[in-house]
C-alpha positions as a printed NumPy array, in Angstrom:
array([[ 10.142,  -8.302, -23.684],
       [  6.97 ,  -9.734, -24.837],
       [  4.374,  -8.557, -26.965],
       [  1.304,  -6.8  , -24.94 ],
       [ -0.773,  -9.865, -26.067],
       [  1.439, -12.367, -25.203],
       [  1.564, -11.092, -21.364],
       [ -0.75 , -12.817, -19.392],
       [ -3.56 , -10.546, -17.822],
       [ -6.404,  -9.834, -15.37 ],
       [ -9.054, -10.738, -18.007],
       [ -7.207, -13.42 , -19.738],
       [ -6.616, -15.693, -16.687],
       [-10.406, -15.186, -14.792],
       [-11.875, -15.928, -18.805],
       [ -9.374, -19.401, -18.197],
       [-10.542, -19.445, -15.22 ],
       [-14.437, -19.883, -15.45 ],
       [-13.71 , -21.668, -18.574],
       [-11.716, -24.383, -16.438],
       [-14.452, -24.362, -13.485],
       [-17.042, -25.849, -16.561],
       [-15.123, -28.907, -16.849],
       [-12.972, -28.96 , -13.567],
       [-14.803, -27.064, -10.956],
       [-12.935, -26.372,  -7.267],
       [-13.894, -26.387,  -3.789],
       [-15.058, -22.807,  -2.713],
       [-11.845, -23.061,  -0.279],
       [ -9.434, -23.275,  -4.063],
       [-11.709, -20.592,  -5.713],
       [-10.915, -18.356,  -2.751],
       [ -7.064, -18.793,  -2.802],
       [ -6.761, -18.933,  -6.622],
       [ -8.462, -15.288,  -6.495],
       [ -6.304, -14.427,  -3.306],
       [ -3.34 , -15.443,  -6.014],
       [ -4.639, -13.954,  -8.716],
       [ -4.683, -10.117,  -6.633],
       [ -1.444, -10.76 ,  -5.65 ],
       [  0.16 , -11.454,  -9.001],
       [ -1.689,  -8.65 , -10.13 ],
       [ -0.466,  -6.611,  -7.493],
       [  3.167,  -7.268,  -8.405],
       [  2.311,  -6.406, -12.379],
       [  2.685, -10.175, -12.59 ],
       [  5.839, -10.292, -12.249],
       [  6.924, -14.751, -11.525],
       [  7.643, -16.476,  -9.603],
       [  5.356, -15.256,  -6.881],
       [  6.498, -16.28 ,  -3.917],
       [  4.143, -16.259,  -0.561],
       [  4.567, -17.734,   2.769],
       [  1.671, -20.718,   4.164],
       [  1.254, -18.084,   6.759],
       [  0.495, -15.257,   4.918],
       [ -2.069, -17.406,   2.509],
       [ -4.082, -18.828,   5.739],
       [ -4.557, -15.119,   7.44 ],
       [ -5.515, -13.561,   4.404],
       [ -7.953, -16.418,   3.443],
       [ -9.078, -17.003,   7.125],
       [ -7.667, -20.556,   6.751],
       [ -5.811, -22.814,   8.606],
       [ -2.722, -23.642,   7.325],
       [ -3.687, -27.159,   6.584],
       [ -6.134, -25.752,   4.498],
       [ -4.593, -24.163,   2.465],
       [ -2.089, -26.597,   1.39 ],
       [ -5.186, -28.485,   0.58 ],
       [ -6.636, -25.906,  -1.664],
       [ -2.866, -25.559,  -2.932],
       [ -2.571, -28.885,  -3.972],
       [ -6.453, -29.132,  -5.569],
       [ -5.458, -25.99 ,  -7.865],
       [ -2.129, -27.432,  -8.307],
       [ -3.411, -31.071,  -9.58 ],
       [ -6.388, -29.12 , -11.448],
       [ -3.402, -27.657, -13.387],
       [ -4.816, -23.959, -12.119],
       [ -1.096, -23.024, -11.113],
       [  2.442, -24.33 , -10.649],
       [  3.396, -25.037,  -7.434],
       [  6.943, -25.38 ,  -6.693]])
């Protein structure tokens, strides 16, 4: 197991995160599913790999699907997650 301060956190990833947004910001549309993700992993005591269906992502975003697999693949090339 890994140290406490090795485990990635609530406050560790949104300081990464508006540290990121200074030199590459996201559409309001990848700031909204990039918190969505961030409850969720939360929610699961970030436990990876966190695994969600398109679905699930556009009704609890209020987006259409298309949407978010844009958002997806903004955070994904703005290195804000891994996508797999």
């Amino acid at each position: 197991m890994a140290a406490a301060k090795d485990v990635p956190g609530w406050m560790t990833e949104i300081r990464y995160f508006y540290l990121r947004q200074t030199t590459c910001p996201l559409s309001p549309h990848a700031q909204a599913m990039w918190q969505y993700l961030m409850y969720r992993a939360n929610a699961v005591w970030w436990h990876f790999p966190l695994v969600l269906r398109l679905g699930e992502l556009a009704g609890a975003l209020n987006m259409s699907v298309s949407m978010v697999k844009k958002a997806r693949q903004e955070l994904s090339d703005g290195r804000y997650i891994l996508h797999e």
